[in-house]
C-alpha positions as CSV (number, residue, x, y, z in Angstrom):
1,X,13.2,83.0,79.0
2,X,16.1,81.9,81.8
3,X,19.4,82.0,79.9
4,X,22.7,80.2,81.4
5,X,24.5,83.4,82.8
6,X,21.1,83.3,85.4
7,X,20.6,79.4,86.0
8,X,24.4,79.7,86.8
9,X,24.2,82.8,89.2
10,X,21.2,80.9,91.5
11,X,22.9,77.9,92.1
12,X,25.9,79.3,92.8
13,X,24.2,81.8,95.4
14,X,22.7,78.5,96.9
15,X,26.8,78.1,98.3
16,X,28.5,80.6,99.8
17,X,31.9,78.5,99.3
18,X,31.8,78.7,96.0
19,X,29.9,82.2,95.8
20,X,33.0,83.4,97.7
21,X,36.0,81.7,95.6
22,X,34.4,82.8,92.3
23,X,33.7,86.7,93.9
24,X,38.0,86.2,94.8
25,X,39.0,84.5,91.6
26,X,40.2,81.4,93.5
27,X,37.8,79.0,91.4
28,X,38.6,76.3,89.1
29,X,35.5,77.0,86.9
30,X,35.9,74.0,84.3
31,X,35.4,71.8,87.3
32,X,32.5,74.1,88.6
33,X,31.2,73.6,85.2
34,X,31.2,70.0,85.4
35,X,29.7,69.5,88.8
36,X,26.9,71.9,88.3
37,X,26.4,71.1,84.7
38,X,23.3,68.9,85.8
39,X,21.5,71.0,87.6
40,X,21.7,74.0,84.9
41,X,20.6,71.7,82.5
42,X,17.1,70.8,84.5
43,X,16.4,74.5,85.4
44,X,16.8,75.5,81.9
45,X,15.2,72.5,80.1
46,X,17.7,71.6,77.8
47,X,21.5,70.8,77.2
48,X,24.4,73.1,77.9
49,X,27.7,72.6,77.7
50,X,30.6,73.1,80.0
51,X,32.2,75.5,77.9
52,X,28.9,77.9,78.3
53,X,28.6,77.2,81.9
54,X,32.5,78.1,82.3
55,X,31.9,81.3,80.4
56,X,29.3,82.4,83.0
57,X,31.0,81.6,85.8
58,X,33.7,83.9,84.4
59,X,31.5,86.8,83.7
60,X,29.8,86.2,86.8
61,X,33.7,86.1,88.9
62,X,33.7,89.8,87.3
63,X,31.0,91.6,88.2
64,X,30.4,89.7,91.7
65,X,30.7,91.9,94.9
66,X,33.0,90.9,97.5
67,X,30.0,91.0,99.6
68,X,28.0,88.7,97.8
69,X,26.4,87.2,100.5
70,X,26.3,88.1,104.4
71,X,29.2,90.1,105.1
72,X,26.8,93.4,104.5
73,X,24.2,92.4,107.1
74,X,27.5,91.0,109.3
75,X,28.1,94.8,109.7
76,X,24.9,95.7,110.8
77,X,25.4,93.5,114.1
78,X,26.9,96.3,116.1
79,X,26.1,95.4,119.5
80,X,28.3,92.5,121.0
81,X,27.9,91.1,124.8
82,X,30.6,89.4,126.4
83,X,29.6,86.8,129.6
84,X,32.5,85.4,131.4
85,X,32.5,83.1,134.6
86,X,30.3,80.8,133.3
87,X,29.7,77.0,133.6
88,X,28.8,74.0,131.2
89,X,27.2,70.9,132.0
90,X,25.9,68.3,129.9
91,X,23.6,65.0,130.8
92,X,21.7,62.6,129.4
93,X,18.2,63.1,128.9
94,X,15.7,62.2,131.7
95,X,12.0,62.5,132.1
96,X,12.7,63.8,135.4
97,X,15.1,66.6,133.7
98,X,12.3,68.7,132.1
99,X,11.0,69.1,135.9
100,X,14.6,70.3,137.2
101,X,14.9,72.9,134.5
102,X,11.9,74.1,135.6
103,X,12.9,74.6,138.9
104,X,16.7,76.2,137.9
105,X,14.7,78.5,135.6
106,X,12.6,79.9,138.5
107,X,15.5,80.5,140.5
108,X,17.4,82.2,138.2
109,X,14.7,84.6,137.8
110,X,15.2,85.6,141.4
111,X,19.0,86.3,141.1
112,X,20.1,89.8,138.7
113,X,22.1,89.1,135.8
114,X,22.0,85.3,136.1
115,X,22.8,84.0,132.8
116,X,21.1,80.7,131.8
117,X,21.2,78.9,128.8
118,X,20.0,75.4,127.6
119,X,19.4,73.3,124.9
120,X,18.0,69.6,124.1
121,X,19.0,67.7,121.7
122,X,18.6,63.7,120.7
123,X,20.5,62.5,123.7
124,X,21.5,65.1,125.6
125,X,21.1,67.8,127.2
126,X,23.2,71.6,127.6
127,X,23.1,73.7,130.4
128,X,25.0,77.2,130.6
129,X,25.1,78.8,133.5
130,X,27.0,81.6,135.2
131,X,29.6,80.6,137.7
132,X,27.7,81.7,141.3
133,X,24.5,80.1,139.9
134,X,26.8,76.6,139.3
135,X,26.8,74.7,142.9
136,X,22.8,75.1,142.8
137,X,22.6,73.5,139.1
138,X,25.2,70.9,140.4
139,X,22.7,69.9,142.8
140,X,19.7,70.2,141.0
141,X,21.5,67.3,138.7
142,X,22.8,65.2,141.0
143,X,20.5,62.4,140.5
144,X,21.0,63.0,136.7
145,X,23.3,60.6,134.3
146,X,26.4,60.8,133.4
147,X,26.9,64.7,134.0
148,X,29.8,66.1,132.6
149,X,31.0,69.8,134.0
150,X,33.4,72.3,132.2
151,X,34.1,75.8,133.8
152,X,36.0,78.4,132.2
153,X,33.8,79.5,129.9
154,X,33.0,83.3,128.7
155,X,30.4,84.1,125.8
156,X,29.9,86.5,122.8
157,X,26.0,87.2,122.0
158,X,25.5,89.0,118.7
159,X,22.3,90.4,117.9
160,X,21.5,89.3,113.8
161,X,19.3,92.0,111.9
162,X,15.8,90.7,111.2
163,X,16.8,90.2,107.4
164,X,19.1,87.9,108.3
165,X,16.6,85.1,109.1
166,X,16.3,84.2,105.1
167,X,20.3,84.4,104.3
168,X,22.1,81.3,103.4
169,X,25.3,81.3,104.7
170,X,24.9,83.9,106.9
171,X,27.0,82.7,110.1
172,X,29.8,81.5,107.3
173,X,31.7,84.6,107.7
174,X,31.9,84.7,111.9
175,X,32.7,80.8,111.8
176,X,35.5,81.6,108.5
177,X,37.1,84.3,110.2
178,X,37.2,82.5,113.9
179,X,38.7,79.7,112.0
180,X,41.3,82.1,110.0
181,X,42.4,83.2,113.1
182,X,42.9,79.2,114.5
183,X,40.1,80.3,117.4
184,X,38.0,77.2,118.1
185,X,34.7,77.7,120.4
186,X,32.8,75.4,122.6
187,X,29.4,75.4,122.0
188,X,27.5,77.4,119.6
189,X,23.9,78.3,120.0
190,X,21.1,80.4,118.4
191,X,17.8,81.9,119.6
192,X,16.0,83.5,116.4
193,X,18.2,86.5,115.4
194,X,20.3,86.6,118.4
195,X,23.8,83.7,118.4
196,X,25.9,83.0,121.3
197,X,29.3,81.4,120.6
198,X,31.2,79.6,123.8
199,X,34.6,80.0,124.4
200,X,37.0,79.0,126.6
201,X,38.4,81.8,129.0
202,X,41.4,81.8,127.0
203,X,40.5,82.7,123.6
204,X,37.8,85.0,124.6
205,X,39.9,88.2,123.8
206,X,41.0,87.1,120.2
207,X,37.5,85.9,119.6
208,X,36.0,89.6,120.2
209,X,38.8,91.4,118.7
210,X,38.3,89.2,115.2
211,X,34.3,89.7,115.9
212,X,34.6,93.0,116.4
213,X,36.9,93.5,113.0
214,X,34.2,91.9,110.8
215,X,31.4,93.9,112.3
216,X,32.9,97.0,112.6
């Protein structure tokens, strides 16, 4: 039979906010109580009260790791790449674009170390390109909408373990400590288990140095 201490402990691991200020001792765990008082109640099949829910979340603030969620497999992702020169342009979606892309990914085969990265989403679309590689893409979207260009740009790639795939909350910890350290990044984009984060030139340096604390 499920008892409270374990209801309590599965939705909690379901947020790494509060998984993190309970682990700390941060947490106001009456008002924890009450918020999650609802969903204890339908896992378990029965009422509970706060004051049993409280108690949990106190017994669980005790024994829970500091690691108690991603910050073990965060040290497993020893092997960070660092791209600078590179180039950003965005542009609204076109049945012609697919067609370009095509043609820009072809050509950046032919050249060594050409770094090319793009997404699609709704609207728009993001290219990411390295600096010598720029003029060509430039031209390639010239008949394309409303394309926006932003150079100055250098990227961190991280390579994620495998086990990673299934963690909640697992890029809270680079985004919480880029944000501790007041480092804000351009774009931010994922391919399976390996995450590149844009920055601009300037806040490249503090961005690897705080990486390279958490992972190391």
């Amino acid at each position: 039979m499920r008892t409270i201490s374990q209801a309590v402990e599965e939705i909690i691991q379901r947020s790494p906010f509060l998984a993190e200020a309970i682990s700390e001792g941060i947490a106001n765990n009456a008002q924890i109580a009450r918020k999650i008082r609802p969903d204890v109640e339908k896992r378990l099949y029965e009422k509970v009260s706060e004051a049993a829910i409280a108690m949990a979340l106190h017994r669980m603030g005790k024994k829970a790791p500091k690691n108690i969620y991603s910050e073990k497999l965060i040290k497993q992702m020893n092997d960070l790449t660092v791209r600078s020169n590179l180039v950003e342009f965005v542009c609204v979606n076109s049945s012609a674009l697919p067609h370009v892309l095509d043609v820009l990914s072809k050509s950046a085969s032919q050249r060594k170390d050409t770094f090319l990265n793009f997404s699609r989403g709704l609207h728009e679309s993001l290219i990411i390109v390295s600096k010598e590689f720029a003029d060509e893409v430039a031209g390639a979207l010239k008949g394309e909408k409303q394309t926006r260009r932003l150079d100055g740009l250098s990227a961190i790639t991280m390579h994620l373990p495998e086990a990673s795939l299934t963690v909640p909350g697992m890029y809270y910890p680079i985004l919480k400590a880029l944000a501790a350290e007041g480092i804000s990044f351009v774009e931010i984009m994922s391919v399976r288990t390996e995450l590149s984060i844009i920055f601009e030139d300037k806040e490249i340096d503090r961005a690897f140095a705080v990486l390279k604390r958490i992972t190391s």
